[in-house]
N, C-alpha and C positions, 0 to 999 in steps of 0.2 A: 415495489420492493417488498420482497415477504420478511422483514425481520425475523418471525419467526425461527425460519429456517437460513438466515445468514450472519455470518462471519465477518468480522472487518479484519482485514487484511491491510496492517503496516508494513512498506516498503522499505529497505535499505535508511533507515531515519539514522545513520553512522556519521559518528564525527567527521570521515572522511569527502563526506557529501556535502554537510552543510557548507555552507560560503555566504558572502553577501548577497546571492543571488537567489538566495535557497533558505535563508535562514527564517523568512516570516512565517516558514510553513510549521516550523519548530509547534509553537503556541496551539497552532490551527490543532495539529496532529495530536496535540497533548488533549486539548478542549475534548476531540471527536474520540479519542481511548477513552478520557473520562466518562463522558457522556455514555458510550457503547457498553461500559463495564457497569455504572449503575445502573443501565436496563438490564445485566446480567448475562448480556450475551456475551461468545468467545471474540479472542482474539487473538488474530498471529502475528508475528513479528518475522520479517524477513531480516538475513545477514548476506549479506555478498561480500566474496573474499576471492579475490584475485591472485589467484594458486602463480607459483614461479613456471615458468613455460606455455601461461595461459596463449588462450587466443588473443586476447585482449595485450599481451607483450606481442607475442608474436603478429599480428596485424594492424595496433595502434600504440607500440611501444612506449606501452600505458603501461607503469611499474608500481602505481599506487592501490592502500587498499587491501595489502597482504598481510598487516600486523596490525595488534592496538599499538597507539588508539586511535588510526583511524580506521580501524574495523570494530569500536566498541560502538552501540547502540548512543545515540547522545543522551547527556547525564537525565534531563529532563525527562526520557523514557526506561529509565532503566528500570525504576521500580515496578512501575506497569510490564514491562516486558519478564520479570520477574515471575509474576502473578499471570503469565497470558495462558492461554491453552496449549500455542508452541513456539518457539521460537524455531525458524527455519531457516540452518548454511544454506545458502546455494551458489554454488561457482559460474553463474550466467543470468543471464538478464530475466527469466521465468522463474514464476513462484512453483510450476510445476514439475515436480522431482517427483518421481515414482512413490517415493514416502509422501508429497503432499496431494499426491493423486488420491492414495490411500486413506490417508486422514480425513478428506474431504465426505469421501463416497462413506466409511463406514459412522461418518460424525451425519450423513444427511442433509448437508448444508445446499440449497439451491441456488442461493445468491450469496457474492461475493462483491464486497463492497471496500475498493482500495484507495486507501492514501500512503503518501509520501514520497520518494525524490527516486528517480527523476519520471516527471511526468512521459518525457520521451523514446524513453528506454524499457525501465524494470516493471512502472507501471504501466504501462502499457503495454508492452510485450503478456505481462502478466493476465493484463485483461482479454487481450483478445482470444490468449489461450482458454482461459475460463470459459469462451465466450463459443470457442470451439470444442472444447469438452461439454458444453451442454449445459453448464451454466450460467447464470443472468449475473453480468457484469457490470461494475456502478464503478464512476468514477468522481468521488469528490473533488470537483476540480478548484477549488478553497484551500484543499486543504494537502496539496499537493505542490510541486513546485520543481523547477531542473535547476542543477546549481550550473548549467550552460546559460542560464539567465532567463529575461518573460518570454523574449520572442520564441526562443525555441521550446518552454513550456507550451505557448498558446500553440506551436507549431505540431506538437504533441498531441493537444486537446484537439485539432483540426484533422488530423488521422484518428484518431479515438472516433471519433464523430464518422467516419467512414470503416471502421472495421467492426464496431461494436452498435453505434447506432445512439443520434442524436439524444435521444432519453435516457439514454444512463449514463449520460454527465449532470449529475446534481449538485447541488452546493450542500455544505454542513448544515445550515438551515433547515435544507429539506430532507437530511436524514435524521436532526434532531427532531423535528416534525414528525418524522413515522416513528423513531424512536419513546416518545413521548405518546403516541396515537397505542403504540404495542402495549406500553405500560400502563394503558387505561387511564393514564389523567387526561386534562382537559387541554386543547392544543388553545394556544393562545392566539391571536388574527390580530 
């Protein structure tokens, strides 16, 4: 992982996501913004909003998701999300919208390193795009989570692991690890 040259990429972290199956990831996601922003690196924040006529009605007559507040960012990230480099709508499961194609290429970011919800869907949809644009794709698998519950998170992380490739499923750990390694202090064992 070049810190240097990457980006944490928060996913969908929206009221409308969290549940009791998704909600541990809340803390995780807040710890790893903190962490990522005292070493001074950027941040983006994903929104997904489920437009009236989507696919998502029209194929899974899924209706949520289209208004606050369950399309506000959850309270615990709002201020960070305030303060991030960008906050990015997207009306589909990819972080990659011609705008965050742009952003990426002229910001020089090589690696992109995603958390938050749902591991089986945005994040990882998101990674493997990255991963096919030519980017080095990390998935904190900590600090992630699908509000469809564990099984279908690990069921996430077990395709991740086939489209992206077993090493860039890290834990928070081992991003604070490089994060702290970037920063020139001393890592702790």
């Amino acid at each position: 992982m070049d810190i240097g040259s990457a980006a944490l990429v928060v996913v969908d972290m929206q009221n409308g996501f969290v549940n009791h199956h998704s909600r541990h990831a809340v803390p995780a996601v807040s710890d790893m913004v903190a962490q990522w922003s005292a070493a001074g690196r950027p941040v983006i924040f994903t929104r997904y909003f489920n437009y009236p006529g989507s696919f998502y009605e029209r194929f899974f007559q899924w209706y949520r998701l289209q208004e606050p507040p369950e399309t506000d960012i959850v309270s615990e990230l709002t201020e960070a999300a305030v303060h991030a480099h960008a906050v990015i709508d997207k009306p589909g499961y990819t972080l990659f919208t011609s705008e965050v194609a742009e952003l990426i290429r002229q910001a020089d970011w090589t690696d992109l390193v995603f958390c938050g919800i749902a591991t089986e869907s945005c994040v990882l949809k998101s990674a493997a795009d990255a991963f096919e644009h030519g980017y080095a794709p990390w998935i904190v698998t900590d600090a992630s989570a699908s509000d469809a519950g564990p099984d279908v998170h690990e069921a996430g992380l077990v395709v991740a692991r086939r489209l992206i490739g077993t090493g860039q499923l890290v834990t928070a750990e081992h991003v604070v690890g490089q994060l702290t390694a970037y920063a020139g202090a001393p890592v702790l064992e």
